[in-house]
Z-matrix of the N, CA and C atoms (Angstrom, degrees):
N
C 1 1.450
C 2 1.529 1 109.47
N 3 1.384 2 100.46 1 143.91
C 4 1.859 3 109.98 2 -172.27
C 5 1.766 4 107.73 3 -82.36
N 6 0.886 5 129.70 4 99.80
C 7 1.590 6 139.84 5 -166.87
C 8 2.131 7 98.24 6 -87.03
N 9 1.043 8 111.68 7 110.67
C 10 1.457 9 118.56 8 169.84
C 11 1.565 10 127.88 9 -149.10
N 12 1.658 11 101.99 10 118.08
C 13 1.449 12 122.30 11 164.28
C 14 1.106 13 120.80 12 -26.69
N 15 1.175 14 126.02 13 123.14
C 16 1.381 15 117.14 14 -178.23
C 17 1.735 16 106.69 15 -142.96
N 18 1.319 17 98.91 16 95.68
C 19 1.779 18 116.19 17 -160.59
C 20 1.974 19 105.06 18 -100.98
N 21 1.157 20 94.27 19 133.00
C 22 1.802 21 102.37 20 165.87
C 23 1.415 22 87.63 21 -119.65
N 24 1.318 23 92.67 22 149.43
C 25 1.515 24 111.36 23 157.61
C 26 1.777 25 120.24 24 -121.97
N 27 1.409 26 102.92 25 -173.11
C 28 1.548 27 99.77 26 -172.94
C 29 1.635 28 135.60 27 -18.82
N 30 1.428 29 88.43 28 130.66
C 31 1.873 30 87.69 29 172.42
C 32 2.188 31 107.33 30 87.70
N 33 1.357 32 101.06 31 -38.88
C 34 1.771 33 111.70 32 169.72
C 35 1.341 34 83.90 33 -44.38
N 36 1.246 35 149.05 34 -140.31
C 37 1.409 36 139.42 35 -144.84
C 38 1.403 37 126.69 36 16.08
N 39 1.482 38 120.10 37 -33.61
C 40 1.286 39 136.30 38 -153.48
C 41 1.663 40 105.40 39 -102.16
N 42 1.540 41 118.01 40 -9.36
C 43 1.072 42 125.44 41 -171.93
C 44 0.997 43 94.41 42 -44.89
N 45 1.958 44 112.26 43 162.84
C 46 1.507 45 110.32 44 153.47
C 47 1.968 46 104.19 45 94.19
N 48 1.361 47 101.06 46 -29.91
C 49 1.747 48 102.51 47 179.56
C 50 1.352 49 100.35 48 -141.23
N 51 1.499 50 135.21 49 -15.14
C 52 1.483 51 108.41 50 -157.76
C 53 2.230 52 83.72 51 -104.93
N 54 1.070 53 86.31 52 136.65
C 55 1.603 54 101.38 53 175.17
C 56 1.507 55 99.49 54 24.51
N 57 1.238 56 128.29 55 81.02
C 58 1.628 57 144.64 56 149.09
C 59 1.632 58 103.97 57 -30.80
N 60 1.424 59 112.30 58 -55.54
C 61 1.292 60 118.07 59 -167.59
C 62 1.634 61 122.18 60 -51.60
N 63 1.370 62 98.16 61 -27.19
C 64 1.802 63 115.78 62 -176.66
C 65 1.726 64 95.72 63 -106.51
N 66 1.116 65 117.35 64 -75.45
C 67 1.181 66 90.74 65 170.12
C 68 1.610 67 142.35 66 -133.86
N 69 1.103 68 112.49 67 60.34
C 70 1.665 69 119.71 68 143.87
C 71 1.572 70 86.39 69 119.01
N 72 1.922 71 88.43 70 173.64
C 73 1.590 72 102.08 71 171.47
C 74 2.014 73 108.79 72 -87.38
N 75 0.995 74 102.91 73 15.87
C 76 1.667 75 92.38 74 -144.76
C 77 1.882 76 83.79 75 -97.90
N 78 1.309 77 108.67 76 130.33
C 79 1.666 78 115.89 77 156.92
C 80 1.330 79 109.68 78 -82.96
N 81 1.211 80 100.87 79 159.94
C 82 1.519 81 141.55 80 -166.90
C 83 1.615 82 86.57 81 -51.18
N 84 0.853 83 128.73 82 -78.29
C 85 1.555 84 151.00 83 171.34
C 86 1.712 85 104.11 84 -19.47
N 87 1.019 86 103.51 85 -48.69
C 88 1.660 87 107.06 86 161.13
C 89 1.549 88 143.29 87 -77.99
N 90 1.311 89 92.66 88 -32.11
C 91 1.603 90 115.87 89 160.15
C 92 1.623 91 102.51 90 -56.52
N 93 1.512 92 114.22 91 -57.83
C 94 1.587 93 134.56 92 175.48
C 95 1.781 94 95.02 93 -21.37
N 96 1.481 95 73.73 94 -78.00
C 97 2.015 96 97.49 95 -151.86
C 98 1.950 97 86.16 96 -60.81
N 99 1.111 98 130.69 97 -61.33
C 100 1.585 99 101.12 98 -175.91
C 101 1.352 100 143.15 99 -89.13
N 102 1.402 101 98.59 100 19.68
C 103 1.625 102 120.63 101 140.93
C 104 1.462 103 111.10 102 -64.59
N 105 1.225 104 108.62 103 -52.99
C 106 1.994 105 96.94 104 -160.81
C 107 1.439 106 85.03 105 -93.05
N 108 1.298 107 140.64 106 50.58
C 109 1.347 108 105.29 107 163.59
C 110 1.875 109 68.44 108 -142.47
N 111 1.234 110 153.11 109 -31.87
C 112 1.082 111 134.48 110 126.47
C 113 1.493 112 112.31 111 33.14
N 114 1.787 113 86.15 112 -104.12
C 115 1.760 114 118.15 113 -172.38
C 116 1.403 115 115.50 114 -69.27
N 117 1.398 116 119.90 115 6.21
C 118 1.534 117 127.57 116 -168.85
C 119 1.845 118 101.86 117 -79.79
N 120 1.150 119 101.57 118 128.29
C 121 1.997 120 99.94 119 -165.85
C 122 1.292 121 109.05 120 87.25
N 123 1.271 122 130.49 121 -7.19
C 124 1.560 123 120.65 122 -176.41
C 125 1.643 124 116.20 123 -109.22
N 126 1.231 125 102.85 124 19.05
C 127 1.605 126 100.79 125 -175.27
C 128 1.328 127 129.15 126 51.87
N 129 1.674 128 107.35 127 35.48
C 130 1.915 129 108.68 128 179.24
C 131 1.543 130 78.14 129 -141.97
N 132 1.654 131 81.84 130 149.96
C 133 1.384 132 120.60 131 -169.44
C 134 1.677 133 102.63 132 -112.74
N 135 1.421 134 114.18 133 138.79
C 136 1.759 135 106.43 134 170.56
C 137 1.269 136 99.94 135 -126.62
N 138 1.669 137 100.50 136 167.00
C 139 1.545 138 107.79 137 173.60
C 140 1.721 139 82.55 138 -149.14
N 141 1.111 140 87.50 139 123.62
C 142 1.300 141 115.62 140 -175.56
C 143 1.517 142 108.29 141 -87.37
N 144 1.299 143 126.56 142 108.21
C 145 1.812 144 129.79 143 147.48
C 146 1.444 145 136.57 144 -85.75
N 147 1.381 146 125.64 145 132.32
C 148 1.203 147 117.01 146 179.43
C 149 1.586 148 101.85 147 -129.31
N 150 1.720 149 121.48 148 141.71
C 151 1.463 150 109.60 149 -161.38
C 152 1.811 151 81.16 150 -157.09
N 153 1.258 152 100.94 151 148.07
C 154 1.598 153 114.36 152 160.84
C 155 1.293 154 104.62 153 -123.57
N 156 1.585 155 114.53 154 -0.69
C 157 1.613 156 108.44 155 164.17
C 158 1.293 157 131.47 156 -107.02
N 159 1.416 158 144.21 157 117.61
C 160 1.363 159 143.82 158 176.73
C 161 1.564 160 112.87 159 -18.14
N 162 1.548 161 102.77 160 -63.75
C 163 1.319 162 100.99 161 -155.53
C 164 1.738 163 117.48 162 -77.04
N 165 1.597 164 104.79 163 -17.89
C 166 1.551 165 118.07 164 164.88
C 167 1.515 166 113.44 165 -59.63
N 168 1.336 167 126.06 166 -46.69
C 169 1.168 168 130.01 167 168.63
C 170 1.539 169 105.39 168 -60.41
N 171 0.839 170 153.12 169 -59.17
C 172 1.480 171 140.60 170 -150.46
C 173 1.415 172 84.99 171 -95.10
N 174 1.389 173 151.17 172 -15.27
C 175 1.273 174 151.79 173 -174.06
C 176 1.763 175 95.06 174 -73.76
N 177 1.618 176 114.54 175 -61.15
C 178 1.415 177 121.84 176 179.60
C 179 1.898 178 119.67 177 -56.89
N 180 1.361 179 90.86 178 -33.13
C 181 1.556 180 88.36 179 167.71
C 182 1.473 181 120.83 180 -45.31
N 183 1.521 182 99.97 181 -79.34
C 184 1.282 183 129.27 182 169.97
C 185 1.473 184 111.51 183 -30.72
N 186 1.184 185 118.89 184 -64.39
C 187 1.372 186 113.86 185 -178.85
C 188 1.391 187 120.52 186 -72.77
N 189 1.244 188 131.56 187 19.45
C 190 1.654 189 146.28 188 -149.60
C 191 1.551 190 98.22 189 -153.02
N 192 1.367 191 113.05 190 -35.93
C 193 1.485 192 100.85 191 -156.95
C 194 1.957 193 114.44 192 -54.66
N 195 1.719 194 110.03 193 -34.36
C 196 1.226 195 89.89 194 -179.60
C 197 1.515 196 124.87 195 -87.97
N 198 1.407 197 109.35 196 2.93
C 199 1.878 198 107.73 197 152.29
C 200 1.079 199 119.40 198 -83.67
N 201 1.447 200 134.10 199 -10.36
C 202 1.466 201 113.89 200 -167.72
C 203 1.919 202 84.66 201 -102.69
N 204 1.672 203 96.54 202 167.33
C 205 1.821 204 129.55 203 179.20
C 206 1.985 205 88.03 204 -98.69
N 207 1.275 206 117.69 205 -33.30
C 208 1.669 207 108.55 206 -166.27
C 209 1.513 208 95.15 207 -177.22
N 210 1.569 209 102.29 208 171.29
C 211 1.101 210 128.18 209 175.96
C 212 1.311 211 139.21 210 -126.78
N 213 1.454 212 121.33 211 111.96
C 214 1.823 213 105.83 212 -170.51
C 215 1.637 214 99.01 213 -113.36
N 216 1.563 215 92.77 214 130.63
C 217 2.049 216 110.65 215 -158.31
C 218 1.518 217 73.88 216 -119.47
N 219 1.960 218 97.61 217 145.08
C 220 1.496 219 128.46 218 151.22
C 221 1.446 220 94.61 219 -130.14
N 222 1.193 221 133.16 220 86.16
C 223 1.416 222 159.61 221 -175.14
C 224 1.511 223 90.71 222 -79.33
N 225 1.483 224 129.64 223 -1.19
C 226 1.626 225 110.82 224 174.03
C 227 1.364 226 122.99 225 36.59
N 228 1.205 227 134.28 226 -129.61
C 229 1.614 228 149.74 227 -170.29
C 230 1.626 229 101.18 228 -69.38
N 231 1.584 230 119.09 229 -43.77
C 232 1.291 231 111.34 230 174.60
C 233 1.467 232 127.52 231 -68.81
N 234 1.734 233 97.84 232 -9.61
C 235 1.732 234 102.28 233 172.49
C 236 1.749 235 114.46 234 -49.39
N 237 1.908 236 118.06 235 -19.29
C 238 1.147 237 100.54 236 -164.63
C 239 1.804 238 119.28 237 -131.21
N 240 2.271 239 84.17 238 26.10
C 241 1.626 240 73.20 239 -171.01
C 242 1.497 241 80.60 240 -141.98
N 243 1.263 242 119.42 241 -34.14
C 244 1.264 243 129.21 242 -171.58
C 245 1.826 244 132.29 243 -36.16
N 246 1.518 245 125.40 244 48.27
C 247 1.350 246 111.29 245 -165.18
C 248 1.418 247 114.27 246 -67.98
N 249 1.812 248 121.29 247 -22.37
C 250 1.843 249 104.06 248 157.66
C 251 1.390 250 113.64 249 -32.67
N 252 1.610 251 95.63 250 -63.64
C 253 1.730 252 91.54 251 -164.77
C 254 1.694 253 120.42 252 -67.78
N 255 1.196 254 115.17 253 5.13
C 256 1.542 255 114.82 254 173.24
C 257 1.443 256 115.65 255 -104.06
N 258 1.436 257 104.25 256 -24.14
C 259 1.848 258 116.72 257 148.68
C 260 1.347 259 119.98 258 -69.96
N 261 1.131 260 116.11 259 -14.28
C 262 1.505 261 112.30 260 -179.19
C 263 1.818 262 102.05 261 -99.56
N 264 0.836 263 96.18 262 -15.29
C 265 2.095 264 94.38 263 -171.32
C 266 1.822 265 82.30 264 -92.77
N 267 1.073 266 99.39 265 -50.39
C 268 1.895 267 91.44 266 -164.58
C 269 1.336 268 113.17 267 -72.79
N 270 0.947 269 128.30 268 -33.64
C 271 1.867 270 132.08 269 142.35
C 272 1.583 271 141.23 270 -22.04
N 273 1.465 272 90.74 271 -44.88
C 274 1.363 273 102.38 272 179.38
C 275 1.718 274 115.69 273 -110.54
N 276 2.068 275 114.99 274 17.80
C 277 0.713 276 133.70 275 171.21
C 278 1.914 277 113.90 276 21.09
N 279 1.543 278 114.87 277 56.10
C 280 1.355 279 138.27 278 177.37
C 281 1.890 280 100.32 279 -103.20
N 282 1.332 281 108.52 280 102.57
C 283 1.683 282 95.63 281 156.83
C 284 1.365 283 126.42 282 -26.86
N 285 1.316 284 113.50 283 120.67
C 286 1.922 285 114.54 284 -178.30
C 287 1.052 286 119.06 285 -132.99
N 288 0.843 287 151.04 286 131.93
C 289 1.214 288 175.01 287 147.11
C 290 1.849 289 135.23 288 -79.04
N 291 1.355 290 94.38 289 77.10
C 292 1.911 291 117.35 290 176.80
C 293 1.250 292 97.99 291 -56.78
N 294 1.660 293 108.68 292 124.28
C 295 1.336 294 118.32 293 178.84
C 296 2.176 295 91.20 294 -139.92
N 297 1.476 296 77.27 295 150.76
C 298 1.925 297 87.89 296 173.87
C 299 1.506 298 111.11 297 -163.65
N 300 1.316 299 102.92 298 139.16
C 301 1.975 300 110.82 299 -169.01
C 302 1.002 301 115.12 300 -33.31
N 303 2.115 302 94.65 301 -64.12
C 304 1.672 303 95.84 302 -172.05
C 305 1.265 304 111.48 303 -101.68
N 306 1.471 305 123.00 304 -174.74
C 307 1.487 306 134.15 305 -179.65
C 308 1.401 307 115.48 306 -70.56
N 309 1.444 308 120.23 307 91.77
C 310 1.866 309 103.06 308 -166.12
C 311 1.546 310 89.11 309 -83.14
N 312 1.243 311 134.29 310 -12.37
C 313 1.510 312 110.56 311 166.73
C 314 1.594 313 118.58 312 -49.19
N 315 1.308 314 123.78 313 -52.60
C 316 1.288 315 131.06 314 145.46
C 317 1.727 316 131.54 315 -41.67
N 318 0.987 317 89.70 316 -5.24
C 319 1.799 318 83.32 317 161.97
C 320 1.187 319 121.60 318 -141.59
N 321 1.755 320 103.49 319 -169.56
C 322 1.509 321 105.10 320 -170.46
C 323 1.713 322 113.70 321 -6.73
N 324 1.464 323 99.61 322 153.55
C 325 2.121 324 103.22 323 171.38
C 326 1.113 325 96.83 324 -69.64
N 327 1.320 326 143.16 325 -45.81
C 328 1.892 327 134.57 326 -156.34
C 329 1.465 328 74.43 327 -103.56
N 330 1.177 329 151.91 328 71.54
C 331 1.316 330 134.06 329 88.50
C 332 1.467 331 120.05 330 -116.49
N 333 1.314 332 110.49 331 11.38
C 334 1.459 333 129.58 332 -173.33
C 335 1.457 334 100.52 333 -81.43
N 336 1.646 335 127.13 334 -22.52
C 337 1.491 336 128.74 335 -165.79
C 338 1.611 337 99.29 336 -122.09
N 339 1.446 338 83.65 337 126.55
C 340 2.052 339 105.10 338 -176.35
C 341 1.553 340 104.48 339 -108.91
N 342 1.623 341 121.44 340 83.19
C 343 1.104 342 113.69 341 176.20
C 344 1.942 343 118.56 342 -44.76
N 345 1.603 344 99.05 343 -41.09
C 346 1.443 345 123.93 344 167.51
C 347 1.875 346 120.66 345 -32.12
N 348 1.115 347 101.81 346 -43.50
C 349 1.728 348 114.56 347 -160.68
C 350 1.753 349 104.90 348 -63.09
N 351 1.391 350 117.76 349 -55.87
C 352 0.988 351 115.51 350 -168.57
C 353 1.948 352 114.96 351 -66.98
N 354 1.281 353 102.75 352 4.92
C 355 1.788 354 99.64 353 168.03
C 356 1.785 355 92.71 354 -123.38
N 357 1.058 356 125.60 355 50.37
C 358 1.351 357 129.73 356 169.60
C 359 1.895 358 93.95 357 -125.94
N 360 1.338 359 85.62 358 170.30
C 361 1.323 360 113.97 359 177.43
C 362 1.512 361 117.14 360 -85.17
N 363 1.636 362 95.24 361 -32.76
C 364 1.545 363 113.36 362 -151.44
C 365 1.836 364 113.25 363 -174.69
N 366 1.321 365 108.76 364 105.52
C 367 1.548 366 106.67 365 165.05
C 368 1.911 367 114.89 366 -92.16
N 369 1.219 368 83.47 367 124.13
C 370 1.967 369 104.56 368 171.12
C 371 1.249 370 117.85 369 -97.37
N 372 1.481 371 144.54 370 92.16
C 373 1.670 372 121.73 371 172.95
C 374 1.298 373 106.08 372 -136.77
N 375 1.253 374 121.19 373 147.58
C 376 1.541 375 121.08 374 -179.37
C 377 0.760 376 116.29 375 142.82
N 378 1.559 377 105.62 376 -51.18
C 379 1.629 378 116.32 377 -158.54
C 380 1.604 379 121.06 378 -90.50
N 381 1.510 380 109.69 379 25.07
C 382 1.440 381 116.25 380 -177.08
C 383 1.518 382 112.19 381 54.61
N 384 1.689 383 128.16 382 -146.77
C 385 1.181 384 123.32 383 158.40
C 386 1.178 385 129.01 384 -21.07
N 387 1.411 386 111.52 385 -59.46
C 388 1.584 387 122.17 386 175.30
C 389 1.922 388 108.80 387 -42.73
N 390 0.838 389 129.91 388 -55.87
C 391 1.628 390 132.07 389 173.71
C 392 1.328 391 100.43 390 -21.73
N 393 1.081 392 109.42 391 -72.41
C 394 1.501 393 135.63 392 -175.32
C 395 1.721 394 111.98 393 -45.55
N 396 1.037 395 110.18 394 -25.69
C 397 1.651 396 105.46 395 -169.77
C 398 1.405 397 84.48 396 -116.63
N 399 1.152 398 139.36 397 -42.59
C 400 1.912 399 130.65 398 163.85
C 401 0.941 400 103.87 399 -32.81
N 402 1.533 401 128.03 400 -66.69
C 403 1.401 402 137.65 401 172.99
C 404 1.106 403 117.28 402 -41.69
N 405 1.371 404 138.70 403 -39.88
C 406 1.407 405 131.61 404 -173.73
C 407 2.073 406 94.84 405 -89.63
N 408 1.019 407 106.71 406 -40.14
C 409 1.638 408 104.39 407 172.72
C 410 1.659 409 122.10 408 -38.97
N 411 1.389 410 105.24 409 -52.80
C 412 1.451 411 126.83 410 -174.40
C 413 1.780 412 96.97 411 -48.47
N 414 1.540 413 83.90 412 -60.92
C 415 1.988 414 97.53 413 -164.60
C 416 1.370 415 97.85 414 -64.22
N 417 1.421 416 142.66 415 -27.99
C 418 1.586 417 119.54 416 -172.43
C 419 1.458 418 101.89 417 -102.22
């Protein structure tokens, strides 16, 4: 069975109310439930993280890295400053896969730069939910 991390970072809690307009009505909680029903019949397993703190996230890596096959990160706000967390993905040398709702190519310039991407496998953003299940596609 395919074992994969499956980390939000800051502000993911907030799905569902914080600016709908950028990205979606859907909570975290829903993203949850149609991820694992996704991978349901496909022989991958998730363990789902949710963190508004840096060091909990790179804490869950670490302590996960030798059960999980890979990792799919929405590193949020830390997608663009964060070098722990790009030492911590490239460290624990786990396939990853950076995924995000909306198009940060399309927005703000300091969200236009993914310190994150270059120790990934693969960046997904745009596609709302869909990212998210691309992302889990890539990794199985």
């Amino acid at each position: 069975m395919k074992k994969i991390l499956v980390i939000n970072g800051p502000n993911l809690n907030l799905l569902g109310e914080r600016e709908p307009e950028i990205y979606g009505n859907l909570t975290l909680e829903d993203i949850v439930r149609e991820m694992d029903k996704f991978v349901m019949n496909k022989g991958v397993e998730l363990k789902h993280f949710q963190s508004n703190h840096e060091g909990k996230i790179i804490d869950f890596i670490h302590k996960y890295r030798k059960w999980a096959d890979g990792i799919l990160i929405n590193p949020a706000a830390l997608t663009h400053y964060s070098y722990s967390l790009r030492d911590a993905i490239s460290g624990v040398s786990l396939p990853t896969v950076e995924v995000h709702l909306s198009d940060i190519t399309e927005r703000e310039a300091f969200r236009q730069i993914s310190v994150i991407k270059d120790v990934c496998i693969e960046q997904v953003s745009g596609l709302g939910l869909k990212s998210y299940l691309r992302g889990l596609d890539i990794l199985i």
